[in-house]
Structure formats: C-alpha cells, structure tokens
Biopython code that builds the backbone (N, CA, C, O; Angstrom):
import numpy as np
from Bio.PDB.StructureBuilder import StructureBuilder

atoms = [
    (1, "UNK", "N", (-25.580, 5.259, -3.336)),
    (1, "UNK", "CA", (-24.885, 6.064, -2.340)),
    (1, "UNK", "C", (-24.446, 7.369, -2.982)),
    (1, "UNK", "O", (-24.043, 7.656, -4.109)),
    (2, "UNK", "N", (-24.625, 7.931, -2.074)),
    (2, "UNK", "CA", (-23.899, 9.615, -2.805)),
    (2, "UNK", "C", (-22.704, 9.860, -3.163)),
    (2, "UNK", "O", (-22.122, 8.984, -3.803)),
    (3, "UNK", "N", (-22.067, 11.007, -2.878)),
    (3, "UNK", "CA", (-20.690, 11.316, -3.120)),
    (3, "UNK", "C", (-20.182, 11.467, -1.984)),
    (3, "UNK", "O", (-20.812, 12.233, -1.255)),
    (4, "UNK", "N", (-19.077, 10.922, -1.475)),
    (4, "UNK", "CA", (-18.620, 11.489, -0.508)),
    (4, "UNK", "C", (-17.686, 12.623, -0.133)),
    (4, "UNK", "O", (-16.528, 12.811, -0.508)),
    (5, "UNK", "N", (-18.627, 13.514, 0.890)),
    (5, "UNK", "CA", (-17.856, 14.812, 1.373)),
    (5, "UNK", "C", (-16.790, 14.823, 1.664)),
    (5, "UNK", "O", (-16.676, 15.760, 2.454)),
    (6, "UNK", "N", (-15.599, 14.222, 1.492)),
    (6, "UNK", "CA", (-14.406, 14.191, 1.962)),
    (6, "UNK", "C", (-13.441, 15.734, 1.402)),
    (6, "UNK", "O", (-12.541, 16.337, 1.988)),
    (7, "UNK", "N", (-13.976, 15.948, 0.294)),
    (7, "UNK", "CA", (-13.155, 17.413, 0.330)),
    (7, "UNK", "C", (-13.410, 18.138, 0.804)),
    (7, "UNK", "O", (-12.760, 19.173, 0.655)),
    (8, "UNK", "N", (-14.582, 18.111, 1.747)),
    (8, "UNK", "CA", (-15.076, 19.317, 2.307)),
    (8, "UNK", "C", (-15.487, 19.042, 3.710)),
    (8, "UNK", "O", (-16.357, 19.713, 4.265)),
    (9, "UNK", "N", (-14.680, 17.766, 4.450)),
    (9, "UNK", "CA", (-15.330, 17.486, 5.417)),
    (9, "UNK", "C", (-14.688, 18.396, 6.640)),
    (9, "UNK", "O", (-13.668, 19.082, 6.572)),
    (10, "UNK", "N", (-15.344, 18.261, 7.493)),
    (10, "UNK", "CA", (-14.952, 19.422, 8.842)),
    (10, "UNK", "C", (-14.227, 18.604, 9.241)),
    (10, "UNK", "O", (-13.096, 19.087, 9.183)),
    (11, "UNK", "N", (-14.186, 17.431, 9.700)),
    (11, "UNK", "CA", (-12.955, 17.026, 10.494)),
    (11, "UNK", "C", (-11.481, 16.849, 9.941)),
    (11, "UNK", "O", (-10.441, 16.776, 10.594)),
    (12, "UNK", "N", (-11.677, 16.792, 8.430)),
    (12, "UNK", "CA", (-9.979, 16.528, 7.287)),
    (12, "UNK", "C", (-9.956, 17.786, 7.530)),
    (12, "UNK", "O", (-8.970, 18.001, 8.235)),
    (13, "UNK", "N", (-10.734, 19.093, 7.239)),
    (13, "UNK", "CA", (-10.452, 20.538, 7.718)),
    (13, "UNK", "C", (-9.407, 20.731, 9.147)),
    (13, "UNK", "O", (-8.388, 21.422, 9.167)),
    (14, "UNK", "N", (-9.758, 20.225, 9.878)),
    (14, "UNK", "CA", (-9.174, 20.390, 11.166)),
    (14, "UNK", "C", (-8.051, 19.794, 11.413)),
    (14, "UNK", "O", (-7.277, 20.492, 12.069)),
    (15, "UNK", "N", (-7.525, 18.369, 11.024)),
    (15, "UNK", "CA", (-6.451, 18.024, 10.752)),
    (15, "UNK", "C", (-5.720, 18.266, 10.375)),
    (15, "UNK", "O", (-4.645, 17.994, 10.909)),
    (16, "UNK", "N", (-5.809, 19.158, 8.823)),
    (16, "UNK", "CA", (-4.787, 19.980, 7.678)),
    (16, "UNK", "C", (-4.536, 21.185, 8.745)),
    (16, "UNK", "O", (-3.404, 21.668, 8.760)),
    (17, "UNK", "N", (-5.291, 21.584, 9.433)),
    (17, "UNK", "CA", (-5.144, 22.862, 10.280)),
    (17, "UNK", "C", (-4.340, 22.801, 11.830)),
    (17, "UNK", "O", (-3.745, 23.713, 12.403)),
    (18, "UNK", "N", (-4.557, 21.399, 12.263)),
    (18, "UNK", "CA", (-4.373, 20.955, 13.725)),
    (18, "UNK", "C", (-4.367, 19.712, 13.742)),
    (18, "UNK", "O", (-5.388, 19.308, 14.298)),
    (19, "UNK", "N", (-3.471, 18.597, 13.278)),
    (19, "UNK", "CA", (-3.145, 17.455, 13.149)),
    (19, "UNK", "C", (-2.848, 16.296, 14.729)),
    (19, "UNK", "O", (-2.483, 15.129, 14.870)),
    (20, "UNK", "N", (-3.214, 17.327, 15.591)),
    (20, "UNK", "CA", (-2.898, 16.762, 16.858)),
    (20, "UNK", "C", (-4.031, 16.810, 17.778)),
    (20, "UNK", "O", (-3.933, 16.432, 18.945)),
    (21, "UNK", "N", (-5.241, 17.329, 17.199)),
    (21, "UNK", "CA", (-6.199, 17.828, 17.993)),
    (21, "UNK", "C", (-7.139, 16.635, 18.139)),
    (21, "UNK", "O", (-7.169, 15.950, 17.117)),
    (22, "UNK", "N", (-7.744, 16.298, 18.913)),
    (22, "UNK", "CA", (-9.070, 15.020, 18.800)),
    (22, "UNK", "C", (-9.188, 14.691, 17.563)),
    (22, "UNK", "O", (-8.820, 13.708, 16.921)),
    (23, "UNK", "N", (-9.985, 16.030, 17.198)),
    (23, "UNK", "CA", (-11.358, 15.686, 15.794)),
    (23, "UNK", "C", (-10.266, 15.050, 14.400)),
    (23, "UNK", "O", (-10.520, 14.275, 13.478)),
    (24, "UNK", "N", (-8.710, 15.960, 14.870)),
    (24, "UNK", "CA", (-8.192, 15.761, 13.809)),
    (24, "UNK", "C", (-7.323, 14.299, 13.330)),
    (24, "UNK", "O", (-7.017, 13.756, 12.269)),
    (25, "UNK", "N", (-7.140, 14.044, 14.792)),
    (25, "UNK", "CA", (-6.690, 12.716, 15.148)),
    (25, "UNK", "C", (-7.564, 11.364, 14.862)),
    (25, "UNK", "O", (-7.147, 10.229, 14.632)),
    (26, "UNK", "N", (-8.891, 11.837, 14.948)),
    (26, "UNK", "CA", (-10.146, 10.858, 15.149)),
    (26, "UNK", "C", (-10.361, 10.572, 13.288)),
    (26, "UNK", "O", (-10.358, 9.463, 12.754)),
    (27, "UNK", "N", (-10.524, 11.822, 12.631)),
    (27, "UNK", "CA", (-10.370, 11.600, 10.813)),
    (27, "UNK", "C", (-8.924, 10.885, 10.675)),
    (27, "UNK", "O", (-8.863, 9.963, 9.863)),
    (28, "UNK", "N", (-8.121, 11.119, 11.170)),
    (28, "UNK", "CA", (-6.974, 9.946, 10.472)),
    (28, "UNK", "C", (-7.138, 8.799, 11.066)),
    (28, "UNK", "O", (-6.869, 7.775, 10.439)),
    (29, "UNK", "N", (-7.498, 8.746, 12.073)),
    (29, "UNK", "CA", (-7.600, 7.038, 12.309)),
    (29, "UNK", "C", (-9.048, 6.672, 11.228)),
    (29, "UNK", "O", (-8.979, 5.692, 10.486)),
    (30, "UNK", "N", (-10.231, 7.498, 11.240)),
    (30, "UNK", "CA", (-11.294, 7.252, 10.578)),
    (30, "UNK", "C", (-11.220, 6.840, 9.342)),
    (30, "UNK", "O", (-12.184, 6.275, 8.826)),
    (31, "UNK", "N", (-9.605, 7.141, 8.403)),
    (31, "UNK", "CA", (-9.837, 7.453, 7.019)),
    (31, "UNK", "C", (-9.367, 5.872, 6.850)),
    (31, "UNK", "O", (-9.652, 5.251, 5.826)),
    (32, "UNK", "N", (-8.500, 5.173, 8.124)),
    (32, "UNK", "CA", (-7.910, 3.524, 7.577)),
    (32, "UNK", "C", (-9.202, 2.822, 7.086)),
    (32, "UNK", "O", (-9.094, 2.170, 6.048)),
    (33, "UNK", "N", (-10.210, 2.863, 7.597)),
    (33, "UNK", "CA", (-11.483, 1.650, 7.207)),
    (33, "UNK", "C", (-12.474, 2.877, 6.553)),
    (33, "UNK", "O", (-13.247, 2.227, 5.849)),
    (34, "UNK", "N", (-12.759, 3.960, 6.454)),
    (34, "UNK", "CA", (-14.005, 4.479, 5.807)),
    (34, "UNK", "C", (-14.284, 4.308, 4.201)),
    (34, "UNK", "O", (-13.650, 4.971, 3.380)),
    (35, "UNK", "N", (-14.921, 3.706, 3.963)),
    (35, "UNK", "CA", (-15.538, 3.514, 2.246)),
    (35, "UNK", "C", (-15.794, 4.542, 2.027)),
    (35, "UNK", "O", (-15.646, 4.678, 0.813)),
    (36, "UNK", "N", (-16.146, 5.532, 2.502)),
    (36, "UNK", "CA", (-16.350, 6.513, 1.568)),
    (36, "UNK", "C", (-15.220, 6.924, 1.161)),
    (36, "UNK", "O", (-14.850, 6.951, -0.012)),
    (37, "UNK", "N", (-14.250, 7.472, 2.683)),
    (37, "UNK", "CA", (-12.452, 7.706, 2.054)),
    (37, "UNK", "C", (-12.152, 6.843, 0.292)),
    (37, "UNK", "O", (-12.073, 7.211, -0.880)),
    (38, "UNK", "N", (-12.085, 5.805, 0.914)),
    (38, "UNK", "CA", (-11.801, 4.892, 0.053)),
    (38, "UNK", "C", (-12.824, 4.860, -1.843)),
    (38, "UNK", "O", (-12.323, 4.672, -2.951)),
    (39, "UNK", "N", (-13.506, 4.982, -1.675)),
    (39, "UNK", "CA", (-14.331, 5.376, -2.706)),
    (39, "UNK", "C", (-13.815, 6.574, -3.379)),
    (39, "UNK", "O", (-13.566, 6.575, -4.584)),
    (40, "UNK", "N", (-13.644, 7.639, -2.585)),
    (40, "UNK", "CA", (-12.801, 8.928, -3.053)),
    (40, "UNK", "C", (-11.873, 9.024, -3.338)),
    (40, "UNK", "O", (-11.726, 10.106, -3.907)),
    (41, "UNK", "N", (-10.796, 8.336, -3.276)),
    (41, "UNK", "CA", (-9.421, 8.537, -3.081)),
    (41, "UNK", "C", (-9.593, 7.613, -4.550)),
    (41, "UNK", "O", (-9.176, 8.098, -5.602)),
    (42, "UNK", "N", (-10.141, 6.460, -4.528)),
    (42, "UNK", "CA", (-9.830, 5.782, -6.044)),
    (42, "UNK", "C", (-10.465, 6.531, -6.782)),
    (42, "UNK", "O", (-10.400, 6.064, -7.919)),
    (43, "UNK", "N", (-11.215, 7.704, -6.758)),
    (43, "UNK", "CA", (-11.724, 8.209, -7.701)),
    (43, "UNK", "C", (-10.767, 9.547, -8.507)),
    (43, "UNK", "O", (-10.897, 10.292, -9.477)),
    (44, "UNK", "N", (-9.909, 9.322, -7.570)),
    (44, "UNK", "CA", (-8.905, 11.112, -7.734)),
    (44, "UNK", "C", (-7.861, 9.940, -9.285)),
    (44, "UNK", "O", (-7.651, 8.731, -9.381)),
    (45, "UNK", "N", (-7.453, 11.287, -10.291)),
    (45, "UNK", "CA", (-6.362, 10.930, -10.842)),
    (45, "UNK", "C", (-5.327, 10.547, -10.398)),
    (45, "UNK", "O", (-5.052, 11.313, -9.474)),
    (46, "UNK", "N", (-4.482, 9.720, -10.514)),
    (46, "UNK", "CA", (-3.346, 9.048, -9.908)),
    (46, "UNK", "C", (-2.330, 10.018, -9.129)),
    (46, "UNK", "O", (-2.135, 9.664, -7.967)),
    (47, "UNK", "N", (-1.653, 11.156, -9.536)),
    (47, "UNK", "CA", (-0.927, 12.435, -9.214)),
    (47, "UNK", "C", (-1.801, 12.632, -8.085)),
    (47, "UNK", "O", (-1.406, 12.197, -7.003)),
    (48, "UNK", "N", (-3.012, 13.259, -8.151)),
    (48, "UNK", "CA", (-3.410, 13.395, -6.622)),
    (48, "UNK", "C", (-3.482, 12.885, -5.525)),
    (48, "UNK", "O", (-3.231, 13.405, -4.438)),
    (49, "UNK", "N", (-4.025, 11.243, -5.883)),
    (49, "UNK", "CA", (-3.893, 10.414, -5.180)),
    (49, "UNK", "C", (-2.499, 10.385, -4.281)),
    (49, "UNK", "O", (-2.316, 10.487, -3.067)),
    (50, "UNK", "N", (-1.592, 10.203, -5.404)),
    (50, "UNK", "CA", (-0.548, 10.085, -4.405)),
    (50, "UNK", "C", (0.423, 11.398, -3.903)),
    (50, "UNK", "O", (1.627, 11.422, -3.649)),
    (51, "UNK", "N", (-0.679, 12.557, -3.862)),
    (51, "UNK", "CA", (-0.270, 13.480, -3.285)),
    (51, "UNK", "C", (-0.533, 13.406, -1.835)),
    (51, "UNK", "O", (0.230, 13.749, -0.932)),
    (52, "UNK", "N", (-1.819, 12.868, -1.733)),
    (52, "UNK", "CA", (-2.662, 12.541, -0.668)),
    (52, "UNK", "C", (-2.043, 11.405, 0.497)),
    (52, "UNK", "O", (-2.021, 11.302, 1.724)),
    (53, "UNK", "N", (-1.558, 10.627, -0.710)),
    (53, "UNK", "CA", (-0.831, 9.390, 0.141)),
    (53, "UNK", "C", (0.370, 9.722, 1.121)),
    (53, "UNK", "O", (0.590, 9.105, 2.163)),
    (54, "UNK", "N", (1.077, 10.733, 0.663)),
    (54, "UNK", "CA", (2.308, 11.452, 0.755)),
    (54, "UNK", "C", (1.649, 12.122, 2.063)),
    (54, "UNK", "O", (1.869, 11.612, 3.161)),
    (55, "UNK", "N", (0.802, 13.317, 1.936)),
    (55, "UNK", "CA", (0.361, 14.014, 2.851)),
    (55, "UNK", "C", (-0.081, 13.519, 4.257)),
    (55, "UNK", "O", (0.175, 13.901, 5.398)),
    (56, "UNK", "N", (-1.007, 12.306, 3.624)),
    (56, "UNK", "CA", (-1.716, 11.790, 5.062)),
    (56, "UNK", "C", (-0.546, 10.697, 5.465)),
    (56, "UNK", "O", (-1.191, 9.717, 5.836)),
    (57, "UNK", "N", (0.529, 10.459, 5.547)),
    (57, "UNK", "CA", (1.254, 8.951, 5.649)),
    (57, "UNK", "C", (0.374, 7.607, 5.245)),
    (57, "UNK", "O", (0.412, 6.639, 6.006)),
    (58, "UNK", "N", (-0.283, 7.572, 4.241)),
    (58, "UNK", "CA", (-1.262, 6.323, 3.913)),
    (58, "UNK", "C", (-0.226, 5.534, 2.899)),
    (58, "UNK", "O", (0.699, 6.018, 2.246)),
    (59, "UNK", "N", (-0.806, 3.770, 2.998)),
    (59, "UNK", "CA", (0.108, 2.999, 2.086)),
    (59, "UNK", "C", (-0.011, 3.191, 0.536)),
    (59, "UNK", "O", (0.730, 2.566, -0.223)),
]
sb = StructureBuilder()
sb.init_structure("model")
sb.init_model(0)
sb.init_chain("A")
sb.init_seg("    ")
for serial, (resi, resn, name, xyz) in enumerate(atoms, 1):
    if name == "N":
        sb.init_residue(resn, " ", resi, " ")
    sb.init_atom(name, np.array(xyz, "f"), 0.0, 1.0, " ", f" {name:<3s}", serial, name[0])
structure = sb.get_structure()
C-alpha cells in the first residue's frame, strides 16, 4: 500500500478551513475508521500526534 495522502488531502483541507461544511464534516467522521488515517497518525512523532489529537477532538 502506498502512503497515505492525509497531509494533503482536500477534504482535511476543508475542514481546517470550514469545519462545518459537508466535505468537512464527512473527513471527521471518515478519519474514526480510515486505515490510512490511522496508519498516518502512528507514523507522526509523538508531539505531533498529539497535536493532532488535540486539534481534531480524537481519543
């Protein structure tokens, strides 16, 4: 499997920008079950990670 686009994806774009909008609404519900999310996020150094955690309300 590849890498996943998550830093660069258009819909986390739109959320950081418009957190209330469909597309942006549709990536946060998307990010609870997506493996790729998940693949990415364990891949970040710990500090980011839980910058991320902080940002998105994730456990």
């Amino acid at each position: 499997m590849s890498e996943p686009n998550c830093p660069n994806c258009t819909f986390r774009k739109r959320y950081d920008s418009k957190p209330a909008s469909l597309l942006g609404r549709l990536w946060r519900w998307h990010i609870n079950w997506c493996p790729g999310w998940k693949s990415y996020i364990s891949g970040l150094p710990e500090e980011e990670r839980e910058s991320l955690r902080s940002k998105y309300g994730l456990k």
